[in-house]
LUMDREN-305413 format. One line per 2 residues: number of its first residue (from 1); their letters; for each residue y, x, z negated of N, C-alpha, C, CB. Coordinates in steps of 0.05 Angstrom, whole numbers. Each point is the difference from the previous one (the first is absolute). Glycine has a CB too. Layout:
<rs>
NUM) A) Y,X,Z,Y,X,Z,Y,X,Z,Y,X,Z; ...
</rs>
This chain:
<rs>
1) XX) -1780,1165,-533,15,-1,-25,29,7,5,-42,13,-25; 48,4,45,27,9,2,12,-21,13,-7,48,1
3) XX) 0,-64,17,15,-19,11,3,-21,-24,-17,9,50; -1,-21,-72,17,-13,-11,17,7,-16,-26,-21,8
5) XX) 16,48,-18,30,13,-23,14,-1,13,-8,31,-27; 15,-33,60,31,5,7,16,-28,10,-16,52,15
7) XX) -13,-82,-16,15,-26,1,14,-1,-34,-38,-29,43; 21,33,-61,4,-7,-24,25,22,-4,-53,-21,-15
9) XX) 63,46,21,32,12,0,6,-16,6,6,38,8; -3,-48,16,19,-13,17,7,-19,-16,-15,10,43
11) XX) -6,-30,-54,8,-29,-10,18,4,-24,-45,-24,15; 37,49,-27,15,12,-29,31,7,5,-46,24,-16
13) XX) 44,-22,36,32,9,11,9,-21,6,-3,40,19; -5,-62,-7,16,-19,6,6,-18,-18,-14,7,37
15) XX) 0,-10,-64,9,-14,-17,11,17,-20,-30,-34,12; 37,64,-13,9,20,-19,45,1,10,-70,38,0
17) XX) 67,-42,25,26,-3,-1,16,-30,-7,-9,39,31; 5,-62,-19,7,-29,-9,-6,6,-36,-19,-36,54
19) XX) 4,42,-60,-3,2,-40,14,20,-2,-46,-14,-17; 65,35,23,12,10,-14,35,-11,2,-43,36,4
21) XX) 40,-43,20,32,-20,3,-6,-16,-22,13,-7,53; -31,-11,-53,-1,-18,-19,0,0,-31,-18,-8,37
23) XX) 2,30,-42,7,12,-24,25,5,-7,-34,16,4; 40,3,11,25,-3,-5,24,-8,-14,-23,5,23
25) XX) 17,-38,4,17,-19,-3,0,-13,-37,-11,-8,61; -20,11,-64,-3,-20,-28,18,25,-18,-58,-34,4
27) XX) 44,53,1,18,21,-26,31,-4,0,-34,42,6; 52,-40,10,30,-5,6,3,-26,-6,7,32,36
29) XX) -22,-63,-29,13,-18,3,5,-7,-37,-20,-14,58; 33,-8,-59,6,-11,-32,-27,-16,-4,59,-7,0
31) XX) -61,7,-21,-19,-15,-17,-32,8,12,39,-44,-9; -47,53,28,-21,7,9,-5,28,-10,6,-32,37
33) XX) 8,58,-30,10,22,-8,0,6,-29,22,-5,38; -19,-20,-56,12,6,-29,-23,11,-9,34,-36,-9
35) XX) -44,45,-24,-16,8,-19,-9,-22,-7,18,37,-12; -21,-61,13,-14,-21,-10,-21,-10,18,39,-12,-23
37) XX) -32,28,54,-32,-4,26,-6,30,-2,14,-42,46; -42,37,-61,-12,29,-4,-1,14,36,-38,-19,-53
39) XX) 35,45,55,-5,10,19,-19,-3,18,20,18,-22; -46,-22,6,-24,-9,12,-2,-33,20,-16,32,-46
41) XX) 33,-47,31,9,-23,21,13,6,13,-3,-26,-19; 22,39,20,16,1,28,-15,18,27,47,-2,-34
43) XX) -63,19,20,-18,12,17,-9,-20,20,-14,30,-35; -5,-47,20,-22,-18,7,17,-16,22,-30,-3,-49
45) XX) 57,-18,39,18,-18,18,10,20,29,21,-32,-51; -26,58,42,16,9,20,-28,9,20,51,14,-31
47) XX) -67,-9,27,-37,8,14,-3,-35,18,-36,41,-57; 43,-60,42,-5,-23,10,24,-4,20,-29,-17,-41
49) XX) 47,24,34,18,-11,26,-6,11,17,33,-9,-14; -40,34,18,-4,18,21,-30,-9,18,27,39,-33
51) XX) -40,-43,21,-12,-17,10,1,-28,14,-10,28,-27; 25,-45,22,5,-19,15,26,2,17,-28,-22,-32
53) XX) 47,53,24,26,1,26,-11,23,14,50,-16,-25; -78,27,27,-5,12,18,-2,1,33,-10,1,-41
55) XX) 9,-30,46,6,-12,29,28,8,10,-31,-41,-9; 51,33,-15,26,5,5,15,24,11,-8,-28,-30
57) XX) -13,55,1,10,20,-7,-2,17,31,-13,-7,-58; -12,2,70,-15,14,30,7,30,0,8,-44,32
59) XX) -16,56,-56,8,34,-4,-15,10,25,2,8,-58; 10,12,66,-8,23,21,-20,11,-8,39,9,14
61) XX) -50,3,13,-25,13,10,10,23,-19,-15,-17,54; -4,39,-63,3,23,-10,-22,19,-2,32,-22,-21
63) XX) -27,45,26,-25,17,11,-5,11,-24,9,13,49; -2,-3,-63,-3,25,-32,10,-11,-17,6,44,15
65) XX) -19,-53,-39,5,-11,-21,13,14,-13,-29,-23,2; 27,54,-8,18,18,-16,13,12,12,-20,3,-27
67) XX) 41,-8,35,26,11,15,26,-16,-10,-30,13,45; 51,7,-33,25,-6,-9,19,-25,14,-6,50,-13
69) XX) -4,-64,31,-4,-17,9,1,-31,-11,-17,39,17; -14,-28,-34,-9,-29,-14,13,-2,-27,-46,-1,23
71) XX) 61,31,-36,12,8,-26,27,-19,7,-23,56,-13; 43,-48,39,24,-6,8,-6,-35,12,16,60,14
73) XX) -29,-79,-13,-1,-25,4,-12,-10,-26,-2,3,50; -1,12,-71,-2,-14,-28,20,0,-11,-36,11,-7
75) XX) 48,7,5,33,10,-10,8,-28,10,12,61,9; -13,-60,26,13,-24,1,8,-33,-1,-5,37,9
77) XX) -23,-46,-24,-6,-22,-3,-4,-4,-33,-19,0,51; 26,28,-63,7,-10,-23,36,5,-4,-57,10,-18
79) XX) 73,5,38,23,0,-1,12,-43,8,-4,72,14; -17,-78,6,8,-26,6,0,-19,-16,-12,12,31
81) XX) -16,-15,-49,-2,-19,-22,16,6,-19,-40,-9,9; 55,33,-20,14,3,-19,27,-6,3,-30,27,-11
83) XX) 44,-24,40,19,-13,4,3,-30,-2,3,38,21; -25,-61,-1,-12,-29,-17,5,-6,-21,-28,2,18
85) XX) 16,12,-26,-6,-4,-38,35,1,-11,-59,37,-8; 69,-20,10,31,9,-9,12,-25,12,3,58,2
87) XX) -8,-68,21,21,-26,6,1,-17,-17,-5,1,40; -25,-14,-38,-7,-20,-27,9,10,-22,-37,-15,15
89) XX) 40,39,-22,18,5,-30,24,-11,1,-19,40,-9; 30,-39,22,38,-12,6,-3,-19,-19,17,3,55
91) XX) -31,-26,-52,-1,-23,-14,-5,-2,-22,-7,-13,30; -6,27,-40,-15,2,-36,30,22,-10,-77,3,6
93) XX) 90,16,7,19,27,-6,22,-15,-10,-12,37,39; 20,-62,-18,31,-23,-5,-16,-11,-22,30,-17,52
95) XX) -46,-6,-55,-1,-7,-27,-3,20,-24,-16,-37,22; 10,55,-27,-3,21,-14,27,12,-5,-44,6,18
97) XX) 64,2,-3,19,-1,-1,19,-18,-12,-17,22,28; 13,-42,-21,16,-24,-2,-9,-7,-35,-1,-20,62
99) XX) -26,19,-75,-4,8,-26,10,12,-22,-23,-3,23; 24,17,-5,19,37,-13,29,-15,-14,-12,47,54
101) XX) 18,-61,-34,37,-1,7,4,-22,-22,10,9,62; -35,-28,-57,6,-21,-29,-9,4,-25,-1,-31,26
103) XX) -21,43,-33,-2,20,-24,25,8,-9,-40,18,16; 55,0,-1,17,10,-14,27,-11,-3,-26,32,11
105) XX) 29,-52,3,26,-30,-9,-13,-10,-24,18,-23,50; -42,23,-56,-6,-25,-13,-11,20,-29,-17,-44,49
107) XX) 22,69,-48,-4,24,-21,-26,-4,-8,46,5,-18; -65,-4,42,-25,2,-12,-9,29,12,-12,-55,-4
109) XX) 31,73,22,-8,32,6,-16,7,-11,31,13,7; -21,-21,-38,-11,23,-29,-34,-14,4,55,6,-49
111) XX) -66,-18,55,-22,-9,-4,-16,10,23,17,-37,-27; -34,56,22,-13,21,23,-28,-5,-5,35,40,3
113) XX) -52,-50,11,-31,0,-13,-11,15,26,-6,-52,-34; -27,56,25,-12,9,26,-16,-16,14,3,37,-15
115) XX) 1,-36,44,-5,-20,5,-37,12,17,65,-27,0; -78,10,-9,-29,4,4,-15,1,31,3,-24,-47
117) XX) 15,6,57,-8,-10,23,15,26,23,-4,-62,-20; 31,72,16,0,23,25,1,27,-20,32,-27,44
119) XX) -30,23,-72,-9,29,-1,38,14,-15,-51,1,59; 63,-13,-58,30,12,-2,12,-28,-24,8,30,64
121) XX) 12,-13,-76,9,-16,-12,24,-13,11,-23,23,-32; 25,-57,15,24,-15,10,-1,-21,-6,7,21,31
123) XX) 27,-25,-31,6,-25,-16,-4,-19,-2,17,13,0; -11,-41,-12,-25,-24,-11,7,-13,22,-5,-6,-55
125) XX) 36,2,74,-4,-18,13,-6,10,28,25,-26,-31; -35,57,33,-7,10,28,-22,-11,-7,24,43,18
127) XX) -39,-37,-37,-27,-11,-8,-15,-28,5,17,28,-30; 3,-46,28,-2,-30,1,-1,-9,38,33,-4,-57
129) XX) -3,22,74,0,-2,15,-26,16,17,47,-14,-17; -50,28,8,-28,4,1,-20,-18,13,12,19,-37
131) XX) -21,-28,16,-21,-32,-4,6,-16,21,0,-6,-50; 37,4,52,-10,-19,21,-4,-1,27,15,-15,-28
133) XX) -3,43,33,-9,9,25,-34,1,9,45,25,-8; -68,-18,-7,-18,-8,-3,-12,-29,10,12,34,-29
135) XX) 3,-49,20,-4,-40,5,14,-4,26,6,-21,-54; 24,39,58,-6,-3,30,-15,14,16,32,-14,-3
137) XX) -37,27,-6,-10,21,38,-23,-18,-6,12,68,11; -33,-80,-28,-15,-15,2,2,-31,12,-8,34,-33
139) XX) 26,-38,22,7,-32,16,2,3,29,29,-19,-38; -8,43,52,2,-5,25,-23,14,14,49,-7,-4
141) XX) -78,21,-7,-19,13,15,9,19,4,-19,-28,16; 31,50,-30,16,23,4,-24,19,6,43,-11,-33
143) XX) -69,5,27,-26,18,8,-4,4,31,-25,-19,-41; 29,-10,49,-2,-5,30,19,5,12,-24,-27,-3
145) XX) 54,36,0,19,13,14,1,29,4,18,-34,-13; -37,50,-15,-9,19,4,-24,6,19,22,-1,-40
147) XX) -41,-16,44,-20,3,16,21,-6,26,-49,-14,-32; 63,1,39,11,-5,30,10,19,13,9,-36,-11
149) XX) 12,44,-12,15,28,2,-14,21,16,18,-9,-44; -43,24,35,-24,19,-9,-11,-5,40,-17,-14,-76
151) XX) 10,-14,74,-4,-3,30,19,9,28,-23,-35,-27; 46,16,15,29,6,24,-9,32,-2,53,-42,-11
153) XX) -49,56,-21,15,26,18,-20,19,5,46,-2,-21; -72,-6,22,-17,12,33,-5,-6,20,-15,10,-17
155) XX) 37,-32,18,0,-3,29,24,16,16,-21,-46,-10; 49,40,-16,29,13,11,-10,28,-4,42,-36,-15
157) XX) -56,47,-8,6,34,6,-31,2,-9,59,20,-14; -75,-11,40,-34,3,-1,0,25,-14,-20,-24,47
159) XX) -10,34,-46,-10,23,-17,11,24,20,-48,-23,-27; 54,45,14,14,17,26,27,2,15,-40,-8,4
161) XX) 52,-20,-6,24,2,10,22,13,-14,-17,-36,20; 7,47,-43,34,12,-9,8,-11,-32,21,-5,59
163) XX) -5,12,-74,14,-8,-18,28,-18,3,-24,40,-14; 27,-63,13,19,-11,17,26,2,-22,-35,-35,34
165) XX) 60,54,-20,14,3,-3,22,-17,-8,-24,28,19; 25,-49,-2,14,-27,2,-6,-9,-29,-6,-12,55
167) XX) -15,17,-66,-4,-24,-27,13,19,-27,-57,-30,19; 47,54,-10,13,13,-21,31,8,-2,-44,12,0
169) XX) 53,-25,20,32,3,-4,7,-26,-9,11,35,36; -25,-56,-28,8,-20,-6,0,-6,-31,-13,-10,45
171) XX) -7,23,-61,-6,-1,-31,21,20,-12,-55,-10,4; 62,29,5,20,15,-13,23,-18,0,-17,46,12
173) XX) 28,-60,13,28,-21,-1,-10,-15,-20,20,-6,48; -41,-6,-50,-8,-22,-18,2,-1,-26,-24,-4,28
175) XX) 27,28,-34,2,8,-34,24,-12,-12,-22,46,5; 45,-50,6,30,-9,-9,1,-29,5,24,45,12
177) XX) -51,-52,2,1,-36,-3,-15,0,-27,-4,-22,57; -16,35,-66,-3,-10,-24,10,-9,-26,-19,16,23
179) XX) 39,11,-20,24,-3,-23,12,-28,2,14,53,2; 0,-54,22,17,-18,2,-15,-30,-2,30,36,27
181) XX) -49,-41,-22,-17,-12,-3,-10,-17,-25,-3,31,31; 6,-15,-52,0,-2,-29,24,-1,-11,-36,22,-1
183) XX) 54,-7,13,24,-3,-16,15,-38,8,10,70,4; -17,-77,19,8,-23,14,-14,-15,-18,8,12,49
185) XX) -29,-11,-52,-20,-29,-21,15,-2,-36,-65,17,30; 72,11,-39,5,3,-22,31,4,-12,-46,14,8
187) XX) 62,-26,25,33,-3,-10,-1,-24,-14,25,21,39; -35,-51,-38,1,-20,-10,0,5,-33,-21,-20,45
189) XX) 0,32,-59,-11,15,-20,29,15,-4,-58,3,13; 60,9,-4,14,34,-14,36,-11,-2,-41,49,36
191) XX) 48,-72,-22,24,-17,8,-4,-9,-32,1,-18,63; -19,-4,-61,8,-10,-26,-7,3,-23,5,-21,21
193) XX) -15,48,-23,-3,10,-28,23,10,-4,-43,8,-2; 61,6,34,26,13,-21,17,-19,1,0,47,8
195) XX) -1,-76,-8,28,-22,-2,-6,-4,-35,2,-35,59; -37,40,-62,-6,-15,-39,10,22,-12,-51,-29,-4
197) XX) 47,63,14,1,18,-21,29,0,3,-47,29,-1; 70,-34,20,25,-5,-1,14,-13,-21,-12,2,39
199) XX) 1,-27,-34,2,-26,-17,-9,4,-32,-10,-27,46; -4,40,-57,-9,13,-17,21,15,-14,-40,-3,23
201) XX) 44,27,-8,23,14,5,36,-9,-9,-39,10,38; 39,-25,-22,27,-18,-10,-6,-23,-31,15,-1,62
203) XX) -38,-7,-68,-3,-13,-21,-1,19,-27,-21,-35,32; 13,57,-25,-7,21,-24,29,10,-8,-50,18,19
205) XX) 64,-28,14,30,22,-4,19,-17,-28,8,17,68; -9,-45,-58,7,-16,-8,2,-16,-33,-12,10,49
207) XX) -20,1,-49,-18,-11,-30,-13,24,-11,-14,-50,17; 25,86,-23,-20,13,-5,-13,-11,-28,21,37,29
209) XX) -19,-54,-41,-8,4,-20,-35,-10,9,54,-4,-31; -52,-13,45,-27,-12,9,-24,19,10,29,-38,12
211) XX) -25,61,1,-15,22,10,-17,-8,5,12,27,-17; -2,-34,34,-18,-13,33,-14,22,11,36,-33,17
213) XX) -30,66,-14,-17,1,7,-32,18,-3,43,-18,16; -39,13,-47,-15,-6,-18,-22,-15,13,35,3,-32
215) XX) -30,-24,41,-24,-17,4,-1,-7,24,-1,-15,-40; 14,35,61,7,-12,30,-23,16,13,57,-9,2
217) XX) -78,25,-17,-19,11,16,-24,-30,14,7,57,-36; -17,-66,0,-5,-21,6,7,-19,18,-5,14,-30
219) XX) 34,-25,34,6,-2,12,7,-5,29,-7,10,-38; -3,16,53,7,6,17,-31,5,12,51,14,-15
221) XX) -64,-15,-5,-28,2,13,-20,-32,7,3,52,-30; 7,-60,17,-3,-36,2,10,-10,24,8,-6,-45
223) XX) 16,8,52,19,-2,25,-9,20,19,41,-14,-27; -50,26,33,-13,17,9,-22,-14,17,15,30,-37
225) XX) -38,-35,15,-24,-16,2,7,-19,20,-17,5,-47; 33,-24,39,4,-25,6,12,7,29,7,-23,-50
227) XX) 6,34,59,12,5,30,-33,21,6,75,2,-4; -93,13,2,-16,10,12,-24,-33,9,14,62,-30
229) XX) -9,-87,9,-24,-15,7,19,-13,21,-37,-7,-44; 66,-2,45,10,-3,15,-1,7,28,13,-5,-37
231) XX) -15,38,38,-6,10,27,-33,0,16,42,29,-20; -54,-22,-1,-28,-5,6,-11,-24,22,1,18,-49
233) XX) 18,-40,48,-6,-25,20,-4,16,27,33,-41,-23; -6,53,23,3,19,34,-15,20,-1,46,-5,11
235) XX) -57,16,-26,-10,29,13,-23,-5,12,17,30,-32; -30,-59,33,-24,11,25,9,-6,36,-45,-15,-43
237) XX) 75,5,36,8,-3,30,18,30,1,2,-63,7; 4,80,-26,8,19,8,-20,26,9,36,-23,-25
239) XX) -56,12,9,-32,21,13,-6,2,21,-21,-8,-27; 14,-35,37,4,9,35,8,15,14,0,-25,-2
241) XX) 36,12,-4,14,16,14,-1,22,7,15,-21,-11; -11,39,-16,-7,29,4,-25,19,21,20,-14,-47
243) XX) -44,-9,45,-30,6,3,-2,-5,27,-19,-12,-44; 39,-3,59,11,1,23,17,14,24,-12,-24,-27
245) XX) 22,29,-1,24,28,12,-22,28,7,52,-14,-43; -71,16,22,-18,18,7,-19,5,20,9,-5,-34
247) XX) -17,-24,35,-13,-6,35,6,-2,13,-16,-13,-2; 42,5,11,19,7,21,-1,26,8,27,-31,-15
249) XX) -17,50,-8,7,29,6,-31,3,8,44,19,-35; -69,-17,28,-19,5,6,3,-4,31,-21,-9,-47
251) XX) 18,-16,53,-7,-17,22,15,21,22,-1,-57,-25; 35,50,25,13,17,15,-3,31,6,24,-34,-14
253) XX) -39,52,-2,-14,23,2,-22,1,11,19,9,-30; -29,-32,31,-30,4,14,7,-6,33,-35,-19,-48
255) XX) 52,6,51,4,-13,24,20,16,20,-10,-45,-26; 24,63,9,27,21,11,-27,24,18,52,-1,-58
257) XX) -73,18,34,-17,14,11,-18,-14,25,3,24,-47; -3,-6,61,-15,-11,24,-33,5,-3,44,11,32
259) XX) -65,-24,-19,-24,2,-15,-6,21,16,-14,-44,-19; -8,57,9,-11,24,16,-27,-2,7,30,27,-22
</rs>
């Protein structure tokens, strides 16, 4: 009996660390992470990966299941997936951002709802942008870049090797591409709303009797609209892009650490 309680530890351990990276990963990443995938599924997606990247994962031999040891290589495979997870945020953070920035050209700030799906409130067109981030990460198999991901990085940083330092510096630089990121998609937007509210501006100066802007909320929210369906063409080549920039940085971190 004691020999198999101690295959059946063993097998428990080897699929207890790959599921907690993985976990992880789903809790941190966007749209997987959110309040609209009950917990109990992400459980389950994350018990099943582990299961089939267990070849990958090849966790170490370990003598004592309760030791500080097996405490300090959990720490670190859920410090790993949560950094993962945070990259893939970059991309959902800029459009979200970039939301923000036209909301409030287009004076829809004041309009705050809650939003169901992460749990926090926000504005109608973070909301929208939202949605469509959804239709892409679906169009391009954004599931299966997460499963690829999940694989590479037990191969670049196995169970045991460490907290890789390299990635987490790389995500702290990374934070000031997001801004800029959003602010770059939403100059087009934020440009020509202040040439109309200008133009507005000089017509009101001109004609107060008309009080323009009276009715320039309207206005301005119409024009608004109309340059957001305008932009909408590009944003799923700017998703790539971005969703690239992220795999790159990934890629180049896995490949900088040496394997162990």
């Amino acid at each position: 009996m004691e020999p198999l309680f101690s295959q059946l530890t063993t097998l428990l351990l080897s699929l207890w660390w790959p599921f907690c990276r993985i976990l992880a990963l789903f809790s941190a990443a966007p749209m997987i992470g959110e309040n609209m995938v009950p917990v109990s599924v992400r459980v389950l997606l994350s018990l099943c990966l582990a299961v089939v990247l267990l070849p990958a994962a090849q966790p170490p031999a370990l003598g004592e299941v309760w030791s500080l040891h097996t405490v300090l290589l959990t720490a670190e495979q859920v410090v790993i997936g949560l950094m993962l997870g945070l990259a893939f945020h970059f991309v959902l953070a800029a459009l979200m951002t970039l939301g923000f920035l036209i909301s409030a050209q287009m004076g829809l700030s004041m309009a705050i709802m809650n939003d169901p799906m992460s749990g926090m409130s926000s504005d109608v067109i973070s909301a929208l942008l939202y949605v469509f981030y959804i239709l892409v990460f679906f169009a391009i198999d954004g599931h299966l870049i997460f499963t690829g991901v999940l694989s590479e990085s037990f191969r670049a940083w196995p169970i045991g090797s460490g907290v890789p330092a390299a990635l987490l510096h790389s995500l702290a630089l990374n934070v000031a591409w997001v801004f800029a990121a959003a602010v770059l998609m939403a100059v087009p937007i934020i440009f020509a709303m202040l040439v109309v509210q200008m133009g507005f501006g000089f017509l009101n100066r001109v004609a107060p009797t008309l009080n323009l802007f009276s009715l320039g909320f309207s206005l301005f929210t119409l024009f608004g609209l109309f340059l957001l369906g305008w932009m909408a063409r590009g944003l799923p080549e700017h998703y790539l892009r971005m969703t690239r920039r992220v795999l790159e940085m990934i890629n180049y971190n896995m490949h900088a650490v040496p394997h162990g």
